[in-house]
C-alpha positions as CSV (number, residue, x, y, z in Angstrom):
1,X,47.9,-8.0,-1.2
2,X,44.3,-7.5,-1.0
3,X,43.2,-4.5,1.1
4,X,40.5,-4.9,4.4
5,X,38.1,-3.0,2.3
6,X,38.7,-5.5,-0.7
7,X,38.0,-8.3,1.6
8,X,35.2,-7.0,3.1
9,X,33.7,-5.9,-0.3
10,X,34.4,-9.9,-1.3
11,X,32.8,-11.5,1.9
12,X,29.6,-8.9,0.8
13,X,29.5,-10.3,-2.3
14,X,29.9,-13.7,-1.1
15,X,26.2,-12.9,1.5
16,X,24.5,-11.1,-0.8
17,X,24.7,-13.7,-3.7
18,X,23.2,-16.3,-1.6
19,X,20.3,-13.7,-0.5
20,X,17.6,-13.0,-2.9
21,X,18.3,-9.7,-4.9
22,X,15.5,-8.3,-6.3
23,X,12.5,-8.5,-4.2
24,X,8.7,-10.2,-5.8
25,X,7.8,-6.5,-6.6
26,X,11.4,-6.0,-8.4
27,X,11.3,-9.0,-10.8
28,X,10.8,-9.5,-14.3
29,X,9.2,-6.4,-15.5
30,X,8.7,-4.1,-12.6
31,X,5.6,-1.9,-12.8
32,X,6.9,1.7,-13.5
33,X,6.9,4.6,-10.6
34,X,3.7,6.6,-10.6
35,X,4.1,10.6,-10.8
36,X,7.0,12.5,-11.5
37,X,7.8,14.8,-14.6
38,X,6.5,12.4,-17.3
39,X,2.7,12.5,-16.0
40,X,2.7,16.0,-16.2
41,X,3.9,17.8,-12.7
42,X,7.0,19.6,-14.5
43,X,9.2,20.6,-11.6
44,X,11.0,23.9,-11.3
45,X,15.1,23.1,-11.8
46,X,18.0,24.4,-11.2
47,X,21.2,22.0,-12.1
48,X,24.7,23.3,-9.9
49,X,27.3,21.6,-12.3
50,X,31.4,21.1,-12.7
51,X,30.6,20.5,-16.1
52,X,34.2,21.0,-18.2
53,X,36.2,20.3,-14.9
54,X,37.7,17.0,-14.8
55,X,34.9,14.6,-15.5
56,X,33.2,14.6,-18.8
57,X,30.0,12.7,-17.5
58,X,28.6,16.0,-16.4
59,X,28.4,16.7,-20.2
60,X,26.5,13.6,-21.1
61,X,24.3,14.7,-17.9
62,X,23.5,18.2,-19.3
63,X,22.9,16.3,-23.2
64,X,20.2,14.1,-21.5
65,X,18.9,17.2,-19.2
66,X,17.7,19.2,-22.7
67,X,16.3,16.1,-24.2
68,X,13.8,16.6,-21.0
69,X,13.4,19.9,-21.0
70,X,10.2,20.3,-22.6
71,X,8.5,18.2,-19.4
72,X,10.9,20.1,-17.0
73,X,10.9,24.0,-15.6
74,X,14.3,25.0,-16.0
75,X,15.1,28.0,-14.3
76,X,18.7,27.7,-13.2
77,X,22.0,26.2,-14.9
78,X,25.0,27.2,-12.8
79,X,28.5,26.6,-13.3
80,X,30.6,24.9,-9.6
81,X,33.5,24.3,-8.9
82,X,36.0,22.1,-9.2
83,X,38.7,22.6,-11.1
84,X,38.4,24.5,-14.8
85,X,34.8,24.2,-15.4
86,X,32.6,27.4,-16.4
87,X,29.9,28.9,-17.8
88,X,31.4,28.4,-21.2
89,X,31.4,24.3,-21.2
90,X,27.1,24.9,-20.2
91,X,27.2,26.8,-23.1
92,X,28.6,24.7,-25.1
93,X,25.8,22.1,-24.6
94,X,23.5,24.8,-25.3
95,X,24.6,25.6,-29.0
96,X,24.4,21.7,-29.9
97,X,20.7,21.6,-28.3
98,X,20.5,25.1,-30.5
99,X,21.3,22.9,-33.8
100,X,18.9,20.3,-32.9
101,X,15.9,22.9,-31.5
102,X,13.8,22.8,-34.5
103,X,13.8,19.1,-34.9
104,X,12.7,18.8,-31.3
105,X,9.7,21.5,-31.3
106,X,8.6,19.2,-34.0
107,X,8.0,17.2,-31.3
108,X,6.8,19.3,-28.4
109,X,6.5,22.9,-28.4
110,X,7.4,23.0,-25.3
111,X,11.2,22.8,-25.4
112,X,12.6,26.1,-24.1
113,X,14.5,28.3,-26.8
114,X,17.9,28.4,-26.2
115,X,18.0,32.0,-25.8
116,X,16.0,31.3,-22.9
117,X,18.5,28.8,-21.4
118,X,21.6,30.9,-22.4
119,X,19.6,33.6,-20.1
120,X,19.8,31.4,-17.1
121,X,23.0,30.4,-17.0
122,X,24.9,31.8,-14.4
123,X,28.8,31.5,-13.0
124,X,28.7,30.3,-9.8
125,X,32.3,29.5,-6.8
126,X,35.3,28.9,-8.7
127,X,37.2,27.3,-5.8
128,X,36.2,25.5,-3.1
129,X,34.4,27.1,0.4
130,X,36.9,28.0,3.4
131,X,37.0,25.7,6.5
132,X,33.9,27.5,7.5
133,X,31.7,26.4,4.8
134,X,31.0,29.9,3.2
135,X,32.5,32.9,1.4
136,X,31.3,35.7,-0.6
137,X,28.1,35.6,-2.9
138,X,28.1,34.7,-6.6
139,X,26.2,35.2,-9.8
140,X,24.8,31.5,-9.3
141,X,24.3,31.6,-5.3
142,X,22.3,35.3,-6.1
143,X,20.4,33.1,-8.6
144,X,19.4,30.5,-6.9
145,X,18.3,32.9,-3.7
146,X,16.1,34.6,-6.5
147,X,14.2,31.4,-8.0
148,X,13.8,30.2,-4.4
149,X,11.9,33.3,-3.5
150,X,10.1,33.1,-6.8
151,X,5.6,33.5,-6.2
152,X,5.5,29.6,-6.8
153,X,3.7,27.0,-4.9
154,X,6.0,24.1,-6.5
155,X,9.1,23.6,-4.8
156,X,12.0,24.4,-6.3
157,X,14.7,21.4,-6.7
158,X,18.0,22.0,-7.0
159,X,20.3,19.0,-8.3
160,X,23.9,19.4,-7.7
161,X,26.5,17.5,-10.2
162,X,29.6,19.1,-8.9
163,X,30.6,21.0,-5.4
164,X,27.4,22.0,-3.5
165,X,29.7,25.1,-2.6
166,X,26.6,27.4,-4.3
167,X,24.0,26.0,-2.5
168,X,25.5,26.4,0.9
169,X,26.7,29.9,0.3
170,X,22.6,31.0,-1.1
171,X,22.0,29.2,2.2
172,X,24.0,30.7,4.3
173,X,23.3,34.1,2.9
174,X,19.2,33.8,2.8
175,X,18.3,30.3,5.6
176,X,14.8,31.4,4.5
177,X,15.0,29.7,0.9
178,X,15.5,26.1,2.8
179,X,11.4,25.8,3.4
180,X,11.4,26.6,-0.6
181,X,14.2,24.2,-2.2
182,X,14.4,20.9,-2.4
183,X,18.1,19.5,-3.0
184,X,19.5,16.1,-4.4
185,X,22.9,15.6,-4.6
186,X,25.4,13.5,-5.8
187,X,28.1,12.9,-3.6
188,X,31.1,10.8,-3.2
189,X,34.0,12.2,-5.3
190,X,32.1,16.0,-5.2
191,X,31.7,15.8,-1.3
192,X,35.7,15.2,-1.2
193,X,36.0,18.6,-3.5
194,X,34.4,20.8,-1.0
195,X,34.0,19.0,2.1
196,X,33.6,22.3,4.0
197,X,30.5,23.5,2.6
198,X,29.0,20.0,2.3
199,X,29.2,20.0,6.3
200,X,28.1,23.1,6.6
201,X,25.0,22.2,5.5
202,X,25.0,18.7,7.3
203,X,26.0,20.3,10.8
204,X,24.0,23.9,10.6
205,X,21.1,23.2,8.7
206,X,19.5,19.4,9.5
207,X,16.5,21.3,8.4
208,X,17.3,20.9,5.0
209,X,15.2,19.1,3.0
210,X,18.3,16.9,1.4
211,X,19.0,13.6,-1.0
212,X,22.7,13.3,-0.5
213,X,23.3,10.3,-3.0
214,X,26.9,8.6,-2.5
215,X,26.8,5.6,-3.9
216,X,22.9,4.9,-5.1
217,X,23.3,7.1,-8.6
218,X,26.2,4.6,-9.2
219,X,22.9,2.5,-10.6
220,X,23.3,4.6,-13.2
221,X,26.1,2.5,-15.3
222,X,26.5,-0.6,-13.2
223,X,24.3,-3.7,-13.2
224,X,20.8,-3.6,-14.7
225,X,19.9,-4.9,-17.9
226,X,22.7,-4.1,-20.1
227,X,22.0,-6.8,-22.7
228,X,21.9,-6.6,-26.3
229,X,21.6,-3.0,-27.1
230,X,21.6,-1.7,-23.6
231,X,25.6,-2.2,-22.8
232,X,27.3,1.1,-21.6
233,X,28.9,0.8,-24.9
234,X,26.7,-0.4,-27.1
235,X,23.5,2.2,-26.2
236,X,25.7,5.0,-27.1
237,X,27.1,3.5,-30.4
238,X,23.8,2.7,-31.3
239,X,21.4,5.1,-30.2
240,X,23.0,8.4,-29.4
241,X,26.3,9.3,-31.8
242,X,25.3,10.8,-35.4
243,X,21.7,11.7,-33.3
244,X,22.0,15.4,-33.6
245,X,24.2,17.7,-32.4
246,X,24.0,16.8,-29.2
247,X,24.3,13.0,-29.5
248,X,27.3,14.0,-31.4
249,X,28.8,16.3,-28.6
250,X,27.6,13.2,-26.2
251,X,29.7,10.4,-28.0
252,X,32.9,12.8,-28.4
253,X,33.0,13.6,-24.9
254,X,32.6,10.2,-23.9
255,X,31.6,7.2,-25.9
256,X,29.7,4.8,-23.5
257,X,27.1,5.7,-20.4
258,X,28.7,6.8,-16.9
259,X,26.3,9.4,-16.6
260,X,26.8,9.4,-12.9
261,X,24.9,12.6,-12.2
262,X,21.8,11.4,-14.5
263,X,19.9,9.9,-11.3
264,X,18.9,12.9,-10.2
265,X,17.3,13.8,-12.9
266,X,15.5,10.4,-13.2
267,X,14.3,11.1,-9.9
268,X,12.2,14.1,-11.3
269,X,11.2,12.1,-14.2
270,X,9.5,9.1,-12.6
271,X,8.4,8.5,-9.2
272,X,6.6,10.4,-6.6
273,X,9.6,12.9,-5.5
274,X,7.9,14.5,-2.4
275,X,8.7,10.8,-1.0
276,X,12.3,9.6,-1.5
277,X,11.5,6.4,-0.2
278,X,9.5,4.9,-2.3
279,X,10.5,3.3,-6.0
280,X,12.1,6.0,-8.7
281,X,14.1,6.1,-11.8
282,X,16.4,7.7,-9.7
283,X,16.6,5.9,-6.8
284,X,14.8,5.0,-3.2
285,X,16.5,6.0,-0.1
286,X,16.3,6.1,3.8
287,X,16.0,8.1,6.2
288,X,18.7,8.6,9.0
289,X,18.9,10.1,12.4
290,X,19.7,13.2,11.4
291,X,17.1,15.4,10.1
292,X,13.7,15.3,9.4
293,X,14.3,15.9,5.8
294,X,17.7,14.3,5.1
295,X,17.9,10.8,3.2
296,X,20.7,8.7,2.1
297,X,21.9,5.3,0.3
298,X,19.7,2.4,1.4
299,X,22.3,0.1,3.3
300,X,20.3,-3.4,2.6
301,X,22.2,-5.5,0.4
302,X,19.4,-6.7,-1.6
303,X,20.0,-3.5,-3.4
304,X,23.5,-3.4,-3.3
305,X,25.3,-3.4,-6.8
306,X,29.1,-4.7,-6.2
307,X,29.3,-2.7,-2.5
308,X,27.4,0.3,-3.7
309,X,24.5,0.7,-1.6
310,X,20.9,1.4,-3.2
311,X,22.4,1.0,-6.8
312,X,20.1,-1.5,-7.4
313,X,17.3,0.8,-6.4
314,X,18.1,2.9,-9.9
315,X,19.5,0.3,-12.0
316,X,16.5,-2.0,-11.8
317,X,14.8,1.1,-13.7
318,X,17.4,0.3,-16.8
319,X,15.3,-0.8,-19.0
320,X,12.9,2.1,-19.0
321,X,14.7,5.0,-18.9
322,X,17.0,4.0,-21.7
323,X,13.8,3.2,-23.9
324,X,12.5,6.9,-23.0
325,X,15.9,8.5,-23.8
326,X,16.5,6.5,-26.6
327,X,13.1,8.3,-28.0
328,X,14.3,11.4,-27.5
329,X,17.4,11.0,-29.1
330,X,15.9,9.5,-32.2
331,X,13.8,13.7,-32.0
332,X,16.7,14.9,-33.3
333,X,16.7,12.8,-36.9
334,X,13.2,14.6,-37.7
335,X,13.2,18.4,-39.1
């Protein structure tokens, strides 16, 4: 027996296949997002991951996140919970992007050594917050406090892939930082891993300048062009094992694209990011009644991708992105 949420899903469906889908602007070949890391503004970063706990996407994530890194200011890479991820797994990704560094620079000198990365990597919250939303300081909530107060006009934008358990408690511990940081976060699944300190932020900090992504980043691996060489399955095959190290460690952790935490950095990459509501590789969202500086999944199902509000609003972007990262993995063939 079907489920109310089944039906419901179906009757969606049902409306939004007789609506139009893609707006005029949307069709064919959609003029690429101005601004954003690949014109030149390089953002400062730091990425709070689960990376190694119970969903391997977070490694293809971090794979993708060094193939940008020589557009990108990476200052942070901290290890959330849930479950058994830590430092170690970052790590890990670190020593493949090690193997493949010199073939990179060959491309762009400005690739960060992996020294440099290693140096930045910090543990953050093994476990989950306490009802109240906080706990004790870590090595990665410490770190993030630091960057934040960093002598830096840029903002500094913190994406979180796992638990946002690190970001509330450097919040908590130092509310100052919030008129410095600029957070995206992918929710869903990680929300239900540490609800207490995602309301935390949502009830005692509206001020927070906030992307909360639950369903939009879903863009990422469903719908969008996926023809020919573009399938989940198919891109990977083809463009991304025996590419390196870190294509390699990419495939063996997971052969086809989920990637789920990806739109965030897309985000950074094209588009104009102090403006989530207009067009990004990584998504457009809306504003809501709750904060000046809070925006969420785009509820108009012309951009709904099988009930997932605003996936359309990344996967539309398909094309593109895969042709830029399918460049950078082909970096790695050249010494």
């Amino acid at each position: 027996m079907k489920s109310r949420t089944d039906f419901r899903c179906l009757a969606f469906l049902l409306t939004a296949w007789s609506l139009t889908t893609i707006s005029t602007s949307r069709a064919g070949n959609p003029q690429l997002p101005r601004g954003g890391a690949l014109a030149g503004s390089r953002p400062r970063v730091i990425v709070s991951t689960d990376i190694g706990g119970s969903d391997p996407d977070d490694f293809q994530s971090m794979v993708h996140l060094l193939l940008c890194a020589n557009v990108l200011d990476i200052e942070g890479l901290v290890s959330s919970p849930p479950h058994r991820g830590r430092v170690k797994h970052i790590i890990e990704v670190i020593n493949a992007y090690e193997s493949d560094y010199a073939s990179l620079r060959s491309h762009s000198k400005d690739f960060p050594a992996p020294a440099k990365l290693r140096a930045i990597t910090k543990q953050g919250a093994v476990n989950p917050a306490p009802r109240q939303g906080w706990s004790t300081a870590t090595a990665g909530s410490r770190w993030i406090i630091k960057r934040a107060n960093m002598k830096d006009e840029r903002p500094l934008w913190i994406l979180v892939w796992g638990s946002i358990t690190d970001v509330a408690q450097a919040v908590h511990d130092d509310p100052s930082i919030k008129q410095k940081i600029r957070v995206y976060s992918i929710g869903s699944w990680n929300t239900a891993q540490d609800r207490a300190a995602r309301d935390y932020l949502f009830t005692h900090h509206s001020d927070l300048w906030w992307i909360e992504s639950d369903t939009t980043f879903r863009g990422m691996y469903m719908g969008g062009d996926q023809g020919g060489d573009r399938g989940n399955l198919k891109f990977v095959a083809r463009h991304v094992k025996r590419h390196g190290a870190l294509g390699d460690l990419f495939f063996h952790k997971k052969p086809d694209i989920k990637m789920g935490d990806t739109p965030s950095l897309l985000y950074l990459l094209r588009g104009n990011p102090a403006d989530p509501k207009t067009e990004h590789w990584g998504g457009a969202y809306v504003k809501t009644s709750h904060g000046e500086h809070y925006w969420t999944d785009n509820p108009d199902r012309t951009v709904s991708e099988s009930c997932r509000a605003g996936a359309k609003t990344v996967n539309q972007w398909r094309r593109a992105y895969l042709d830029d990262w399918q460049r950078r993995m082909e970096w790695t063939l050249n010494n």
